[in-house]
N, CA, C and O atoms as a DFTB+ gen file, in Angstrom:
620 C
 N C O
     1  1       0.834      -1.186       0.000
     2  2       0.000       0.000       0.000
     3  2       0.877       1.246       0.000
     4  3       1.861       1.357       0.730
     5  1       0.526       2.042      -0.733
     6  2       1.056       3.900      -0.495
     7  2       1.104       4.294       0.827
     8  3       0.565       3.713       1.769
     9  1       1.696       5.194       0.862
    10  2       1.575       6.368       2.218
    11  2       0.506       6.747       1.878
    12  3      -0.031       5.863       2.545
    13  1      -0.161       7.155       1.532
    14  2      -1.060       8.161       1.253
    15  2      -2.516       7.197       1.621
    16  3      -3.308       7.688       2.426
    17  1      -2.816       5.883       1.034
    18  2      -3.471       5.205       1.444
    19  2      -3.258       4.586       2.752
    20  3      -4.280       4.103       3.240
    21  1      -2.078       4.468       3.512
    22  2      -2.156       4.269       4.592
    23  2      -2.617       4.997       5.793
    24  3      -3.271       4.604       6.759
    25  1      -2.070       6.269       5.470
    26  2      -2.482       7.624       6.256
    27  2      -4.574       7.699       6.104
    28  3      -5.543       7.832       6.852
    29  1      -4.337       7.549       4.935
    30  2      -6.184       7.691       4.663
    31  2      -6.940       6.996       5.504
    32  3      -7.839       7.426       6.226
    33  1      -6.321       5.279       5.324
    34  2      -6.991       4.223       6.300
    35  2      -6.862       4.180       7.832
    36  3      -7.461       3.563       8.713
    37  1      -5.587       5.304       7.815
    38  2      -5.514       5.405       9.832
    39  2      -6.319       6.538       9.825
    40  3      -7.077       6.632      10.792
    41  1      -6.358       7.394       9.022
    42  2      -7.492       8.535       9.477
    43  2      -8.455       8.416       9.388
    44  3      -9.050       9.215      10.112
    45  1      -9.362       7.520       8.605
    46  2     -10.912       7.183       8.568
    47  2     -11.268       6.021       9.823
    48  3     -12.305       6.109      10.481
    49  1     -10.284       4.968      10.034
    50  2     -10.368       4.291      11.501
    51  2     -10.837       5.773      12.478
    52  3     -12.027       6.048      12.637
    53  1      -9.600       6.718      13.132
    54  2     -10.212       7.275      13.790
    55  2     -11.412       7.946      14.028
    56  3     -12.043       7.994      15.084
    57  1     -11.775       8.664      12.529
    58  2     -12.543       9.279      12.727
    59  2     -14.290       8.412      12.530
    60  3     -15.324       9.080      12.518
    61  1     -14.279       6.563      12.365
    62  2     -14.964       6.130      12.615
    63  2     -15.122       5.628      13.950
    64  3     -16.247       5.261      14.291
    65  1     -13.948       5.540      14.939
    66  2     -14.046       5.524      16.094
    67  2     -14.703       6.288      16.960
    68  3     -15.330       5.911      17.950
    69  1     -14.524       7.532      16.508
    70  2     -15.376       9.018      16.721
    71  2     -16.409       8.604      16.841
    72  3     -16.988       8.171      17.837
    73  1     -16.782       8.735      15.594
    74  2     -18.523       9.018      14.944
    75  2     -19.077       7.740      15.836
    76  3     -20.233       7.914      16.222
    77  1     -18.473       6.486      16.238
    78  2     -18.940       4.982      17.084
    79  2     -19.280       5.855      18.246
    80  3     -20.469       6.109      18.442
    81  1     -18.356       6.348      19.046
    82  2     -18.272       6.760      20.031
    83  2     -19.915       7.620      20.472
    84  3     -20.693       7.336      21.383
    85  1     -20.014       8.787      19.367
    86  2     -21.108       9.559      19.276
    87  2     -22.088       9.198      19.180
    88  3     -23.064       9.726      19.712
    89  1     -22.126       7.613      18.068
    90  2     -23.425       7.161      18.081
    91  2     -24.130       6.304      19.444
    92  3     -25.306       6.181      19.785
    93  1     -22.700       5.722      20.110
    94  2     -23.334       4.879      21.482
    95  2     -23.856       6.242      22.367
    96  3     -24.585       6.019      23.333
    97  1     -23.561       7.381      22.108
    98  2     -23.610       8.575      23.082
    99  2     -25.316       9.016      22.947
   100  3     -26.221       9.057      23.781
   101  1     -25.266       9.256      21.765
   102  2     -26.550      10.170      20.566
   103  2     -27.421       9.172      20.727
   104  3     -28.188       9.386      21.665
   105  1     -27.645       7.863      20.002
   106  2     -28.445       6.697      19.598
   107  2     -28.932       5.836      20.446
   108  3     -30.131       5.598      20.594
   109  1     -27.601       5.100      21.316
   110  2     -27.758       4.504      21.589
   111  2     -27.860       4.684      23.507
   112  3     -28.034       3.765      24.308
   113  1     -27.716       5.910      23.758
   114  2     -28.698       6.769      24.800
   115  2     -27.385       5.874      26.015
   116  3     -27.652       5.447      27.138
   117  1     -26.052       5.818      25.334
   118  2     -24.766       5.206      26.477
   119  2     -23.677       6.433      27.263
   120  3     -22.451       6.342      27.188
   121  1     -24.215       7.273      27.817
   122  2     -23.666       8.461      28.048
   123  2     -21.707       7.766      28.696
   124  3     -21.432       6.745      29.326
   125  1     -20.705       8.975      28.116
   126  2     -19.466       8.684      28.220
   127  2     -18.855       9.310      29.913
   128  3     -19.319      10.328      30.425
   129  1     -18.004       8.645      30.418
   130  2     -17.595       9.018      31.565
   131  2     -16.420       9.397      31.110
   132  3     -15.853       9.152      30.046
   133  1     -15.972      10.311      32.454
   134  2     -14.373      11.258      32.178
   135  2     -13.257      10.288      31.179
   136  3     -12.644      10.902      30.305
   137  1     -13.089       9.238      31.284
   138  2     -12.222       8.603      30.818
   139  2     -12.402       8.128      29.226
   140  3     -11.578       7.629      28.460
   141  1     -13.438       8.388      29.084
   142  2     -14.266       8.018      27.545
   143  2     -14.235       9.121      26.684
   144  3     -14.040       8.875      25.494
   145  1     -14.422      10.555      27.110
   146  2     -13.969      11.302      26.758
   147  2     -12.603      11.588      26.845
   148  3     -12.546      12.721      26.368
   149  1     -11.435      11.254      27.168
   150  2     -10.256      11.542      27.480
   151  2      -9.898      10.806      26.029
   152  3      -9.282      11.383      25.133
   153  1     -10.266       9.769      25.966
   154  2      -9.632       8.749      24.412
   155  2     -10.151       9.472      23.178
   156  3      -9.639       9.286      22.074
   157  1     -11.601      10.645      23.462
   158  2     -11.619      10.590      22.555
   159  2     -11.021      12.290      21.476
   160  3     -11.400      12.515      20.327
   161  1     -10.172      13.101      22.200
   162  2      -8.992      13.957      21.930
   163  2      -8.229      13.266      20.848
   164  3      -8.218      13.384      19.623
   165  1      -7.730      12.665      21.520
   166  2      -6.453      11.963      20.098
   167  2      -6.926      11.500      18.837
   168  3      -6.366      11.630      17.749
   169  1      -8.120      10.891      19.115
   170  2      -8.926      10.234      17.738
   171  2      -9.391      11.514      17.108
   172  3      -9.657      11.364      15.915
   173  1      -9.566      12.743      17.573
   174  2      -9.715      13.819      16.922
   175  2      -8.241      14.483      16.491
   176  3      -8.077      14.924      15.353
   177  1      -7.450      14.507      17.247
   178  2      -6.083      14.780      16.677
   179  2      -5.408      14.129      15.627
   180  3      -4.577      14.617      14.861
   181  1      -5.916      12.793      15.673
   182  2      -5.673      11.860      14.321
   183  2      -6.282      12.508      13.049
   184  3      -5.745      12.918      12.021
   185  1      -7.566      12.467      13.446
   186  2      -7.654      13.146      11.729
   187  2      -7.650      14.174      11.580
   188  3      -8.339      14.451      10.599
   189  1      -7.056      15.344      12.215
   190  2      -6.660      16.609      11.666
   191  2      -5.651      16.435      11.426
   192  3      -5.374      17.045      10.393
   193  1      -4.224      15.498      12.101
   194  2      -3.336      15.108      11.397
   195  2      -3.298      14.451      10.332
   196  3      -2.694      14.884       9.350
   197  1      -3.970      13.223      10.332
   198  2      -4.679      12.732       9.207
   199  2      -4.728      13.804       7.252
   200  3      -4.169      13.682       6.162
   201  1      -5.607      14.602       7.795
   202  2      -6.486      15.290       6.886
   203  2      -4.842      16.365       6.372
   204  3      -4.427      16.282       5.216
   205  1      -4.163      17.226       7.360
   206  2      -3.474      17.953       7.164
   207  2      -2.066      17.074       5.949
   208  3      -1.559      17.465       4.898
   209  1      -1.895      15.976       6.662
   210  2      -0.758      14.800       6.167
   211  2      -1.210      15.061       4.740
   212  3      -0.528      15.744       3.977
   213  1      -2.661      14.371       4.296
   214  2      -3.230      14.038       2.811
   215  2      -2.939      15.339       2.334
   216  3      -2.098      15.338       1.435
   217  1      -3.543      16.873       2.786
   218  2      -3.611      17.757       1.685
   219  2      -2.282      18.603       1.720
   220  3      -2.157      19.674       1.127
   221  1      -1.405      18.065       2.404
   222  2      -0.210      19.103       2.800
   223  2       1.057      17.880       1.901
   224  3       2.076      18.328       1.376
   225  1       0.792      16.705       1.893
   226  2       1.686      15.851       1.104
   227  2       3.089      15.916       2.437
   228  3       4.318      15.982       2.428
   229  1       2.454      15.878       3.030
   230  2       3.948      15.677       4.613
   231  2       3.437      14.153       5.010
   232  3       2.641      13.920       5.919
   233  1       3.937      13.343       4.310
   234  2       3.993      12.110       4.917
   235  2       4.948      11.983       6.309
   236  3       4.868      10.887       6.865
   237  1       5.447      12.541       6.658
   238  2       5.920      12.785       8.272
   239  2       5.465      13.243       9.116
   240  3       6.079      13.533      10.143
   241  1       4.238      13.442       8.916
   242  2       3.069      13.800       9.622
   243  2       2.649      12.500      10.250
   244  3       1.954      12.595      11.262
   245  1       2.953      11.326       9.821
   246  2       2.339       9.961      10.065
   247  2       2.925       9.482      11.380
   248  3       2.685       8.450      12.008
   249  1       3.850      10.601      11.672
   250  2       4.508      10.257      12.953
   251  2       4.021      10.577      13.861
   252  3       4.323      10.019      14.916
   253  1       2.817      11.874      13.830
   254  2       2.871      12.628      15.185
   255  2       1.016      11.446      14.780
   256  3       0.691      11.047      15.898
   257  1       0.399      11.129      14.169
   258  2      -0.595      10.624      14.182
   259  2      -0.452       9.299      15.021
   260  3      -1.150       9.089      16.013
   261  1       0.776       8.161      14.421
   262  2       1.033       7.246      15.284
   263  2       1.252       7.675      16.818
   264  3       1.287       6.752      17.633
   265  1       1.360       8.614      17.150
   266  2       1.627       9.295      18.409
   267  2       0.167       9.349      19.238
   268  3      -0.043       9.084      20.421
   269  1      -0.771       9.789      18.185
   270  2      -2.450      10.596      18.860
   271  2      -2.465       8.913      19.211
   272  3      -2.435       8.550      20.387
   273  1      -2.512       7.981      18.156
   274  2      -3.390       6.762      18.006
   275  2      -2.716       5.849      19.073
   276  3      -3.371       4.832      19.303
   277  1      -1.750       5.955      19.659
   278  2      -0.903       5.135      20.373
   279  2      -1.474       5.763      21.942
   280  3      -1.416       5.140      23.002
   281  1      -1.883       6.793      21.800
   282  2      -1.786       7.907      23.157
   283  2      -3.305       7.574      23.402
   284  3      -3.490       7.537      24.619
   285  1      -4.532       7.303      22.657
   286  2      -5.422       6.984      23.120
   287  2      -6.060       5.314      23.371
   288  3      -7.123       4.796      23.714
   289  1      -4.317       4.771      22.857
   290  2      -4.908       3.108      22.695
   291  2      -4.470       3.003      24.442
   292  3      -5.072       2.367      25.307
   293  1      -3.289       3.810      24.593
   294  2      -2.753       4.027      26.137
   295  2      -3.775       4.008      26.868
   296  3      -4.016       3.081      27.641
   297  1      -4.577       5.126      26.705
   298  2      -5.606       5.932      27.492
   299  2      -6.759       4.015      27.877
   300  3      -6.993       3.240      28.804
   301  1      -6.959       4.135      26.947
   302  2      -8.074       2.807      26.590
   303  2      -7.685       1.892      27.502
   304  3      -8.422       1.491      28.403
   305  1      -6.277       1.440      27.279
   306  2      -5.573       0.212      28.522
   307  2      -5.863       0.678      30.043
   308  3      -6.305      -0.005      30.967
   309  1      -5.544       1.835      30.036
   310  2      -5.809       2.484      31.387
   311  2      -7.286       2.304      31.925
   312  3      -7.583       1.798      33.007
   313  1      -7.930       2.678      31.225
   314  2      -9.656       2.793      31.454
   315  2      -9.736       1.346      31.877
   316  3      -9.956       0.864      32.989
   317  1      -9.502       0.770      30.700
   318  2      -9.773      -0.911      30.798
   319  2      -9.838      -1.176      31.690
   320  3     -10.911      -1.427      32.238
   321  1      -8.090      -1.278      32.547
   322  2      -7.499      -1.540      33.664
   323  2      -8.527      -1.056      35.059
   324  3      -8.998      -1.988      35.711
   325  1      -8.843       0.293      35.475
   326  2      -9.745       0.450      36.040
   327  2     -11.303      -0.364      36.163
   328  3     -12.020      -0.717      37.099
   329  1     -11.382      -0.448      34.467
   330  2     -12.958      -1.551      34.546
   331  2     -12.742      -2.751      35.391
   332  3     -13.634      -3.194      36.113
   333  1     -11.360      -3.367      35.288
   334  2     -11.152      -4.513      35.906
   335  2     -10.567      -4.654      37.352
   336  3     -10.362      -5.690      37.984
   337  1     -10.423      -3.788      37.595
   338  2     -10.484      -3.258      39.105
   339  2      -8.548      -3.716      39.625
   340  3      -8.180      -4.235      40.678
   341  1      -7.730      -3.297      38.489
   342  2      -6.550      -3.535      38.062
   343  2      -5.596      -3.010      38.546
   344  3      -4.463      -3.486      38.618
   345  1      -6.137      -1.496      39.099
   346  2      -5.465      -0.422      39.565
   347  2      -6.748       0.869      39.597
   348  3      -7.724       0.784      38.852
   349  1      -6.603       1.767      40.347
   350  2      -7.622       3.163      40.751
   351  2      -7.608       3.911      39.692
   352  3      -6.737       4.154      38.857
   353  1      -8.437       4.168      39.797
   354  2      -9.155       4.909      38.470
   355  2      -9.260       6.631      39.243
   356  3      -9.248       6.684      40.473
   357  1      -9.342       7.744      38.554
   358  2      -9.348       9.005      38.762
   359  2     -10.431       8.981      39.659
   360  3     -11.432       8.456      39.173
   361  1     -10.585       9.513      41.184
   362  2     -11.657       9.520      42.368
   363  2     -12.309      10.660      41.895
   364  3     -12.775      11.345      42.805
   365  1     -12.534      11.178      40.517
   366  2     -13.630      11.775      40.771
   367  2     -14.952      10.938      39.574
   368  3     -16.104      11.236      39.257
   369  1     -14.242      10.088      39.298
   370  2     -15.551       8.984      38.566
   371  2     -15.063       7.488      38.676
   372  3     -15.248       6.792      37.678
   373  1     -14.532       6.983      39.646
   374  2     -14.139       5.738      39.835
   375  2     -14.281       5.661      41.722
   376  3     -14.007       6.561      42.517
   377  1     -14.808       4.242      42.022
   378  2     -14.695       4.285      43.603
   379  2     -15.832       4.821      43.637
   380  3     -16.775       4.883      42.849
   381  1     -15.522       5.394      45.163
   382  2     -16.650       6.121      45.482
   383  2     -17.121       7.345      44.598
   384  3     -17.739       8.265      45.134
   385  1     -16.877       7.359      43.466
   386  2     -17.270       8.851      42.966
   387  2     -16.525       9.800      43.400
   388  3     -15.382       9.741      43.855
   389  1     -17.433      10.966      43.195
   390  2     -17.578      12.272      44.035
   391  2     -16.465      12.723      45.253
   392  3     -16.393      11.926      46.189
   393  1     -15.842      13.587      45.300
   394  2     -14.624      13.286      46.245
   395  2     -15.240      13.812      47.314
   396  3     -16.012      14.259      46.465
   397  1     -15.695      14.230      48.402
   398  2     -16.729      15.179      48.992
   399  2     -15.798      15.828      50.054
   400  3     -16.034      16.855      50.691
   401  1     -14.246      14.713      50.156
   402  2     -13.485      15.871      50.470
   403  2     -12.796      17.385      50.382
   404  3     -12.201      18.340      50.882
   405  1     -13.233      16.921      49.631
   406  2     -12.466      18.517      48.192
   407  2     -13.766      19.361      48.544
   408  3     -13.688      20.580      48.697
   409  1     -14.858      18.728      48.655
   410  2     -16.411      19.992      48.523
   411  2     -16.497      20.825      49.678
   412  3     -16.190      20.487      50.821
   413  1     -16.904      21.856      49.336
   414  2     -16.958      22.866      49.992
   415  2     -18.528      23.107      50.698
   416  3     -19.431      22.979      49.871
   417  1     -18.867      23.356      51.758
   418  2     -20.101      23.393      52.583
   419  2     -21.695      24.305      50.961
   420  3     -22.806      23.936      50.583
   421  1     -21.187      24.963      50.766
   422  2     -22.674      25.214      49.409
   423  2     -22.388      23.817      48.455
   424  3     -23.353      23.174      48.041
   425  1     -21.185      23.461      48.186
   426  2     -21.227      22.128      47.158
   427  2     -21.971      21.056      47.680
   428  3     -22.616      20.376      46.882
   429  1     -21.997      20.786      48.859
   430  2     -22.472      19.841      49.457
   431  2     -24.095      20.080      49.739
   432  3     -24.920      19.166      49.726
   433  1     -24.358      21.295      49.963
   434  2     -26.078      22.112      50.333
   435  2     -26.727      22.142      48.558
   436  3     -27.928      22.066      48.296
   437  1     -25.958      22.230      47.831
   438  2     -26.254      22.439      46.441
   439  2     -27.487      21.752      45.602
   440  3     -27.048      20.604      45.532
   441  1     -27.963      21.740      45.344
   442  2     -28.901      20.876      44.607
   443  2     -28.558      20.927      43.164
   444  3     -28.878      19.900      42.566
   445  1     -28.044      21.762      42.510
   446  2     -27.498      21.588      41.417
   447  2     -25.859      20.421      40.919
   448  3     -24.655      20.674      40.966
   449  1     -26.515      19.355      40.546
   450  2     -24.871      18.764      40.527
   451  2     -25.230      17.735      39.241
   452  3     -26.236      17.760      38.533
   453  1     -24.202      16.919      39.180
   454  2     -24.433      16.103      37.655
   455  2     -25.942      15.609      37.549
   456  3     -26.454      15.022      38.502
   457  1     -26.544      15.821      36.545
   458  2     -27.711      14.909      36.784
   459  2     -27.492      13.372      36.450
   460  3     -28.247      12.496      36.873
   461  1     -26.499      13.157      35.732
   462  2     -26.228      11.575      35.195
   463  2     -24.440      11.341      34.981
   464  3     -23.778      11.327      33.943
   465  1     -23.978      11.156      36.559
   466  2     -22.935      10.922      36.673
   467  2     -22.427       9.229      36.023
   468  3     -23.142       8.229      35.962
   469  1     -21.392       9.329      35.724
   470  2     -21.500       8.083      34.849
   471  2     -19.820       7.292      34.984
   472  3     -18.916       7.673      34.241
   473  1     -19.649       6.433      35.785
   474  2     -17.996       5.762      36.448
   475  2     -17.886       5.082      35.822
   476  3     -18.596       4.168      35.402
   477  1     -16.646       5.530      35.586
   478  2     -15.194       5.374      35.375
   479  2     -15.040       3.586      35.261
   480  3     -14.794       2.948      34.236
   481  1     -15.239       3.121      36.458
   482  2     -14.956       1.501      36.518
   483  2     -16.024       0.755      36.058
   484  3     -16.046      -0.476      36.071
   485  1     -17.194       1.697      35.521
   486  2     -17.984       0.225      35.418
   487  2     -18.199       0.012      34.026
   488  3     -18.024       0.971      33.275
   489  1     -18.603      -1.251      33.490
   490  2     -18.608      -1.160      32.106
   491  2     -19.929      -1.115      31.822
   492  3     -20.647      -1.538      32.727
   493  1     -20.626      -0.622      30.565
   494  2     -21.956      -0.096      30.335
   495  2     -21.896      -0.877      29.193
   496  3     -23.019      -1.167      28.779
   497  1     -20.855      -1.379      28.454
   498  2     -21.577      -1.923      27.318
   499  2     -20.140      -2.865      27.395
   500  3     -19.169      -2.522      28.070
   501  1     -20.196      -4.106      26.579
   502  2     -18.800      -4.953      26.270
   503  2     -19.614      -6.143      24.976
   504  3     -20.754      -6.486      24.662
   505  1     -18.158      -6.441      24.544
   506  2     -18.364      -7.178      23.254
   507  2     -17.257      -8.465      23.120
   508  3     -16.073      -8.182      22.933
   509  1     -17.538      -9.414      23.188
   510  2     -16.462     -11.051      23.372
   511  2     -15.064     -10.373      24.344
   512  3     -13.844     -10.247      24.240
   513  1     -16.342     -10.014      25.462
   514  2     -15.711      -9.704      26.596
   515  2     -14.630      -8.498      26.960
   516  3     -14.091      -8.425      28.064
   517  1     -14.426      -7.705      26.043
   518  2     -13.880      -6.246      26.130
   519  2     -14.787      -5.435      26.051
   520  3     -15.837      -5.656      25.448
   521  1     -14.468      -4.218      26.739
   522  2     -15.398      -3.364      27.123
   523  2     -15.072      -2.009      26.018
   524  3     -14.014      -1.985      25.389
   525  1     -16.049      -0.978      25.885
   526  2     -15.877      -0.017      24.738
   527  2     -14.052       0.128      25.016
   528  3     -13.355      -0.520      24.236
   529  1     -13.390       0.898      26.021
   530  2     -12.022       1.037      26.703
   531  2     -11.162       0.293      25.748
   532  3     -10.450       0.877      24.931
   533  1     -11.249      -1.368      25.884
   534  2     -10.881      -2.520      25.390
   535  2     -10.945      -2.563      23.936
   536  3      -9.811      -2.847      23.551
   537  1     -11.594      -2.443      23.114
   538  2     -11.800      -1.995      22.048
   539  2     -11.226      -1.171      21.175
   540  3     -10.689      -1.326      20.078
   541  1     -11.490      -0.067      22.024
   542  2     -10.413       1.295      21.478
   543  2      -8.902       1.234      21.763
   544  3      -7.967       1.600      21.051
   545  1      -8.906       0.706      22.927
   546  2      -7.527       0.066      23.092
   547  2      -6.829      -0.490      21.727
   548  3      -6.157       0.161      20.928
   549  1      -7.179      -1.898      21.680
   550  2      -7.142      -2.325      20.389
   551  2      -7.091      -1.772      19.162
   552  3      -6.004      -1.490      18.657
   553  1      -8.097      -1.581      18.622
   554  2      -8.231      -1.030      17.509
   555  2      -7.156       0.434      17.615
   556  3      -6.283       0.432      16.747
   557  1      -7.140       1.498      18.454
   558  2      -6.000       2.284      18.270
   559  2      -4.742       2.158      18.452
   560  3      -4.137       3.218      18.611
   561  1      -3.982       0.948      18.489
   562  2      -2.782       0.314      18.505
   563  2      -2.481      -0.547      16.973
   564  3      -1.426      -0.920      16.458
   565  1      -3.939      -0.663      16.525
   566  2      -3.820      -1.090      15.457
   567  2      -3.215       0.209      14.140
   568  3      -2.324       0.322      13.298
   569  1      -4.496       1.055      14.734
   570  2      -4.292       2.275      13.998
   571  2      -2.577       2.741      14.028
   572  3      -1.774       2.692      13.096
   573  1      -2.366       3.184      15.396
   574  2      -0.825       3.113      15.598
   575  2       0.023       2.708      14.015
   576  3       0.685       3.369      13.215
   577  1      -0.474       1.077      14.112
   578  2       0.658       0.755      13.211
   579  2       0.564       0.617      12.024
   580  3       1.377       0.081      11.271
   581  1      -0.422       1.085      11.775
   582  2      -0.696       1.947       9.999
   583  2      -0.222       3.154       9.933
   584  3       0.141       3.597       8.843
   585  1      -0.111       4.149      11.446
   586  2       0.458       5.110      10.315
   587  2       1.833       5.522      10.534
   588  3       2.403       6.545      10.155
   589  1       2.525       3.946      11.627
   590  2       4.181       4.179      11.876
   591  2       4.548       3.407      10.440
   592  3       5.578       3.861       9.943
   593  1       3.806       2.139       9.527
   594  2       3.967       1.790       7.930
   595  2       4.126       2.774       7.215
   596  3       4.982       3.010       6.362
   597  1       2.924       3.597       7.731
   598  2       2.716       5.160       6.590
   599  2       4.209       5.727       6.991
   600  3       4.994       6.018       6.088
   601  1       4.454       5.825       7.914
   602  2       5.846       6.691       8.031
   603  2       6.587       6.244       7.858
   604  3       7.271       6.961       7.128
   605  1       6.987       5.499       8.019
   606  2       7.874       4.707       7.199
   607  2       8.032       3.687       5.513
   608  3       8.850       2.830       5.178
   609  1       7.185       4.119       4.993
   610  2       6.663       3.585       3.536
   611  2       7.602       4.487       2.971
   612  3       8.008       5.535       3.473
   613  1       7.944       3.926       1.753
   614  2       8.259       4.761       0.203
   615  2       7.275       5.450      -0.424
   616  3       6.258       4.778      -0.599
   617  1       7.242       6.383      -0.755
   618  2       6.364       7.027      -1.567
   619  2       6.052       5.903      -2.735
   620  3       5.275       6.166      -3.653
């Protein structure tokens, strides 16, 4: 395969990872916790790198993309890891939630607060036993190594 087709196929992965992401969000009524949103930065940094790589003809661009796609397959292992109760997950959506140490006497009187807080450790949806985390994990390690090929390909 080309650079150019490789770069294409790591940038349409991400940005179908995206649009997955949006539809379990939008459609399929699976609201994302802090960590779900955290993976999904890089998959947006992918295809603006992506997109910039194709119309700018900088196939060395494929480097800083293997970078986004590697950085959110990271992110994904991490999450995972938390789903599986592997290691602590960020205390303000894993555990007990809510830190209520940190809150301040009106935070606590407040009636205004998340209406649909949504943790970190638990899994809301999974598929031959990986969880969304697990998935993206995967699949963006895959991505990874399409576009360290792309960077390293011959024109």
């Amino acid at each position: 395969m080309t650079q150019r087709t490789l770069i294409l196929l790591a940038t349409l992965g991400s940005a179908a990872l995206l649009l997955g992401a949006f539809g379990f969000q939008h459609i399929g009524g699976l609201l994302p916790c802090k960590m779900c949103l955290w993976q999904r930065w890089p998959h947006a940094a992918a295809v603006i790198i992506g997109v910039a790589a194709l119309a700018l003809r900088q196939a060395s661009l494929a480097w800083l993309g293997a970078l986004a796609a590697a950085t959110t397959g990271a992110i994904g292992v991490y999450h995972a890891g938390v789903e599986w109760r592997f290691w602590p997950g960020p205390s303000s959506c894993s555990g007990g939630g809510l830190d209520m140490g940190g809150m301040t006497g009106g935070d606590l009187l407040s009636t205004e607060g998340p209406v649909a807080m949504v943790m970190c450790d638990e899994v809301v949806w999974s598929m031959l036993g990986l969880s969304m985390a697990g998935w993206n994990a995967a699949i963006s390690f895959a991505l990874a190594a399409l576009w360290i090929a792309a960077a390293r390909a011959r024109t």
